[in-house]
C-alpha positions as CSV (number, residue, x, y, z in Angstrom):
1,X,33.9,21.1,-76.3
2,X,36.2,19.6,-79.5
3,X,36.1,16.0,-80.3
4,X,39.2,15.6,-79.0
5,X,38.2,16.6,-75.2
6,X,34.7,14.6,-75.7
7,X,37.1,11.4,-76.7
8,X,39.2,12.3,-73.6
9,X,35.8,12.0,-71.3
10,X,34.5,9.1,-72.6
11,X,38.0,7.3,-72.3
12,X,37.8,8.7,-68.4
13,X,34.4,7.6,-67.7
14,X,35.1,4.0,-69.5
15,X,38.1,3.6,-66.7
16,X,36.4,4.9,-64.1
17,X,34.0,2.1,-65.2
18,X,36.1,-0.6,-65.4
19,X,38.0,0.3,-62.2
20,X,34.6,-0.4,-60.4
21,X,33.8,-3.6,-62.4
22,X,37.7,-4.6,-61.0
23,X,36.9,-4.2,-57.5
24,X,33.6,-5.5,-57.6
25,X,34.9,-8.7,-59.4
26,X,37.6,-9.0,-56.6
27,X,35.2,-8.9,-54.2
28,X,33.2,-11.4,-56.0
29,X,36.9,-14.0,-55.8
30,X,37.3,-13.1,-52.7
31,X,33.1,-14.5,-51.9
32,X,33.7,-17.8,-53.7
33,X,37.0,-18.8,-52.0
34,X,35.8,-17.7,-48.6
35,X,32.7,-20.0,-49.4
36,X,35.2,-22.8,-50.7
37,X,37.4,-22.5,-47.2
38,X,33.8,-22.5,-45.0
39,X,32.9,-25.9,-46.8
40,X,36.4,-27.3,-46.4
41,X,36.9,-26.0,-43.3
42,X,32.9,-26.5,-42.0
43,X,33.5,-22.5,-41.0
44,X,30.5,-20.9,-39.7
45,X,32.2,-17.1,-39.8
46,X,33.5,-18.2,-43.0
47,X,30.0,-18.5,-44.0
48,X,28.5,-15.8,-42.2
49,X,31.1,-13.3,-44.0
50,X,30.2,-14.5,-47.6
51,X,26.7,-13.7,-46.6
52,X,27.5,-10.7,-45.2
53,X,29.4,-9.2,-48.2
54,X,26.6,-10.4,-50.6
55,X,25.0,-7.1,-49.5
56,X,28.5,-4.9,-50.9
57,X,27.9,-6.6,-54.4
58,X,24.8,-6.1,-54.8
59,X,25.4,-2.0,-53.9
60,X,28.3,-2.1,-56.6
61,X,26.0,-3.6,-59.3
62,X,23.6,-0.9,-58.8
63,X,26.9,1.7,-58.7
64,X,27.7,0.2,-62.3
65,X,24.7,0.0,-63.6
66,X,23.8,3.8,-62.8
67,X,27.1,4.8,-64.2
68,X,27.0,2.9,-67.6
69,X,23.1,4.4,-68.2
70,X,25.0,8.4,-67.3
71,X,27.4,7.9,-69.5
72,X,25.3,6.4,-72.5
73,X,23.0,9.6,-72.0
74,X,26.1,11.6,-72.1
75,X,28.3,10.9,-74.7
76,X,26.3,8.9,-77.0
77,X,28.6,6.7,-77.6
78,X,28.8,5.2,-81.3
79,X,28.4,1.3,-82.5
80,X,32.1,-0.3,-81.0
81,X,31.8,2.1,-77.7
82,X,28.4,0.9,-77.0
83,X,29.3,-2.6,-77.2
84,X,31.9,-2.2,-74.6
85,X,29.4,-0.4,-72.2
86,X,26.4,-3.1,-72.5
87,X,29.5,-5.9,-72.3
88,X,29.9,-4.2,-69.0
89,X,26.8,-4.2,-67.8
90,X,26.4,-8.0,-68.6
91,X,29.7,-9.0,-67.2
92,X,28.7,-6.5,-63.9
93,X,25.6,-9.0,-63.5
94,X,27.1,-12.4,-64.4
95,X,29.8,-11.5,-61.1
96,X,26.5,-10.4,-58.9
97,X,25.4,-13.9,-60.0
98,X,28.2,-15.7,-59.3
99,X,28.5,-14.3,-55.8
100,X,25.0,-15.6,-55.3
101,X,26.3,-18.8,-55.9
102,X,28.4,-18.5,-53.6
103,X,26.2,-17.2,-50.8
104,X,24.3,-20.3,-51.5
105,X,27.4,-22.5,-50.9
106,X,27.7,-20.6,-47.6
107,X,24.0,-21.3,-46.7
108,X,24.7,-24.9,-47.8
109,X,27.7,-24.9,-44.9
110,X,25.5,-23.6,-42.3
111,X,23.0,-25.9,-42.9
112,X,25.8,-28.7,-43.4
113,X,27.1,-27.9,-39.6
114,X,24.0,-27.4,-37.7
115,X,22.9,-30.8,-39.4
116,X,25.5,-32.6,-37.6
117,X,28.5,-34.9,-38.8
118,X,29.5,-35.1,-42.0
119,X,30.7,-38.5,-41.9
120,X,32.3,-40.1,-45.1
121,X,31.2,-38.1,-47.8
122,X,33.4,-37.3,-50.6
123,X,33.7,-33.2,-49.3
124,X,37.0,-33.0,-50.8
125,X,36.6,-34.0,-54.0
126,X,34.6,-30.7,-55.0
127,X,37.7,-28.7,-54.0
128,X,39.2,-29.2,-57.3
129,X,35.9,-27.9,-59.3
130,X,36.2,-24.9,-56.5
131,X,39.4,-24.4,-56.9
132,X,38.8,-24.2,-60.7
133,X,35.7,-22.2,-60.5
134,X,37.3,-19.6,-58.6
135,X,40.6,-19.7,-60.6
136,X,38.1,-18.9,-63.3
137,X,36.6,-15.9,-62.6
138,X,40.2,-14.5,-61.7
139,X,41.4,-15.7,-65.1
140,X,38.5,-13.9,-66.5
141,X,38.7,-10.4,-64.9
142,X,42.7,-10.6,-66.2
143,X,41.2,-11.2,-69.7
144,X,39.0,-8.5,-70.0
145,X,41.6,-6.0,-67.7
146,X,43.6,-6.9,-71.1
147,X,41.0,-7.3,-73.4
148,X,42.8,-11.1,-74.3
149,X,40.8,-12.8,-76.0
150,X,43.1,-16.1,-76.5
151,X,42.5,-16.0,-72.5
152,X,38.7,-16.0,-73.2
153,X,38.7,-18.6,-74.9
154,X,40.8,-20.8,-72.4
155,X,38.7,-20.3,-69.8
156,X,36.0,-21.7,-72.2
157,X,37.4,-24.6,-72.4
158,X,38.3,-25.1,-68.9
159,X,34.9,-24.9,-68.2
160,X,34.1,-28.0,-69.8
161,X,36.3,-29.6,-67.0
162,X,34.2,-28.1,-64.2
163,X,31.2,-29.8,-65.8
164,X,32.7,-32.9,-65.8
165,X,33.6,-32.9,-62.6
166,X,30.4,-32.4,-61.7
167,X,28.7,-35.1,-63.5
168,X,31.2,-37.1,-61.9
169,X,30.9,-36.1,-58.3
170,X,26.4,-36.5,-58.7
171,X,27.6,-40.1,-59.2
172,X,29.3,-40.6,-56.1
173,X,26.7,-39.1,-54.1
174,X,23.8,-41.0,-55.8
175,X,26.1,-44.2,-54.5
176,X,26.4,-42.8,-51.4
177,X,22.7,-42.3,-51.2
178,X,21.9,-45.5,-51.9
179,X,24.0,-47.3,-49.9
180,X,23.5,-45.2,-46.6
181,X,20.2,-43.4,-46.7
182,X,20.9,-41.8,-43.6
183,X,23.4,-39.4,-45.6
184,X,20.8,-38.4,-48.1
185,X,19.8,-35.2,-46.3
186,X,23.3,-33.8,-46.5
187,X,23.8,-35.6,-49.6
188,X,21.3,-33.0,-51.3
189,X,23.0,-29.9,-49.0
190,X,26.8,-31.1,-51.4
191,X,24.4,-31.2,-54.7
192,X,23.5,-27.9,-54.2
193,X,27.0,-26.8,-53.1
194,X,27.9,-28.8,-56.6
195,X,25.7,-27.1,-58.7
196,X,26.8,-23.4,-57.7
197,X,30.3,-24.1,-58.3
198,X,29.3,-25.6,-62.0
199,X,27.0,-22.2,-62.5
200,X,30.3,-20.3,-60.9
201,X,32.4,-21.6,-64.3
202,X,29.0,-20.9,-66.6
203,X,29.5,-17.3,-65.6
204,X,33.0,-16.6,-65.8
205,X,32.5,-18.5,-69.9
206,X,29.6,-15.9,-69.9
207,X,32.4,-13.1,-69.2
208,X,34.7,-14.8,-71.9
209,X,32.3,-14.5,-74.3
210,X,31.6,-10.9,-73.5
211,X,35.5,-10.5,-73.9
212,X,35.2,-11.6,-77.4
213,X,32.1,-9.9,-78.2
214,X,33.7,-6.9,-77.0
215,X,37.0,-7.1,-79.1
216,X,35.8,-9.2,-82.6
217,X,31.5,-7.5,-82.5
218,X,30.2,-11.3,-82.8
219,X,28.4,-12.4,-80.9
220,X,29.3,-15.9,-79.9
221,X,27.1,-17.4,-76.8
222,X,25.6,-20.7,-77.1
223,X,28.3,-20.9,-80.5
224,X,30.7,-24.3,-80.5
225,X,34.6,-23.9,-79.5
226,X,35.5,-24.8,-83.0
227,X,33.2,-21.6,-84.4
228,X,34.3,-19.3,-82.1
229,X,37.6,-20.4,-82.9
230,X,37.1,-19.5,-86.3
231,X,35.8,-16.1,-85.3
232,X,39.5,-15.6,-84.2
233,X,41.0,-16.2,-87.2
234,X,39.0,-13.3,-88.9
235,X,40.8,-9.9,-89.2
């Protein structure tokens, strides 16, 4: 084979791989705003079909995975090509992750509805964190489909907003708790809900930063806004 078909190959097998990762991150949206609707919605087969598709994601991980270790034993690929693939394989597991997340707000729901009424607590204020967190990991999929890594870093920003919201939304529920201690039990069942949309956001940042690993070969995580900013800037 000439270089020129082995090039041809490799750019086949890194669609083929990025085809997959596209699917299985649109299965992974699809998880997290069935899981938001079954919380808003108190939807048991909401619920039971975020669980259930938990088991498809997990298959396409392994898909990935297998495919990106073929193709490095393969082609070999030099220092920029290799990047990509291992980018891949660590945005493949942050979207397995974040569907855990939300199978755990699904398991939050069931628990939620079998536990009884709801009564007053403040269910709708997570929407717009959900809302977010999902909006996220679409945002994020677009970026790396485009390799945009001005995109990246808006959704790294945005992420701070999730966080805050969250802080926010543990106060109201520690008042709650306090005040009516008969709502602590499902008090806990929103924290948990809480904390797996804020670790929904941390992995579609993680995905950003693989985006920008990908196109500028720095490595940015656990960096501040204003250096990866300045990572930009560099030719």
């Amino acid at each position: 084979m000439n270089e020129k078909h082995l090039s041809s190959q490799f750019d086949s097998d890194i669609e083929q791989l990025s085809t997959q990762l596209m699917e299985m991150g649109g299965l992974v949206e699809m998880q997290v705003r069935n899981a938001i609707a079954a919380l808003n919605r108190l939807s048991l087969p909401l619920a039971d079909e975020v669980i259930r598709v938990e088991d498809e994601v997990d298959s396409m991980e392994v898909t990935i995975d297998r495919a990106l270790t073929a193709v490095i034993a393969r082609r070999q690929p030099a220092a920029r090509d290799l990047r990509l693939l291992l980018s891949i394989s660590k945005i493949t597991s942050n979207l397995e992750r974040a569907g855990d997340e939300a199978q755990k707000i699904a398991r939050q729901v069931k628990s939620i509805v079998s536990g009884g009424e709801i009564r007053t607590l403040p269910v709708g204020e997570l929407r717009l964190s959900s809302d977010l967190a999902a909006n996220l990991i679409r945002r994020a999929l677009d970026a790396f489909a485009r390799l945009d890594v001005t995109a990246a870093v808006a959704i790294m920003k945005e992420d701070d907003l999730i966080d805050h919201e969250f802080q926010g939304f543990i106060r109201k529920l520690i008042t709650y708790m306090m005040e009516d201690p008969r709502t602590i039990s499902i008090s806990l069942n929103l924290l948990s809900v809480a904390k797996a949309v804020e670790r929904i956001g941390d992995h579609a940042k993680n995905i950003s930063e693989f985006i920008i690993y990908i196109v500028k070969g720095t490595d940015i995580r656990h960096s501040s806004l204003t250096h990866i900013e300045s990572v930009l800037q560099e030719d």
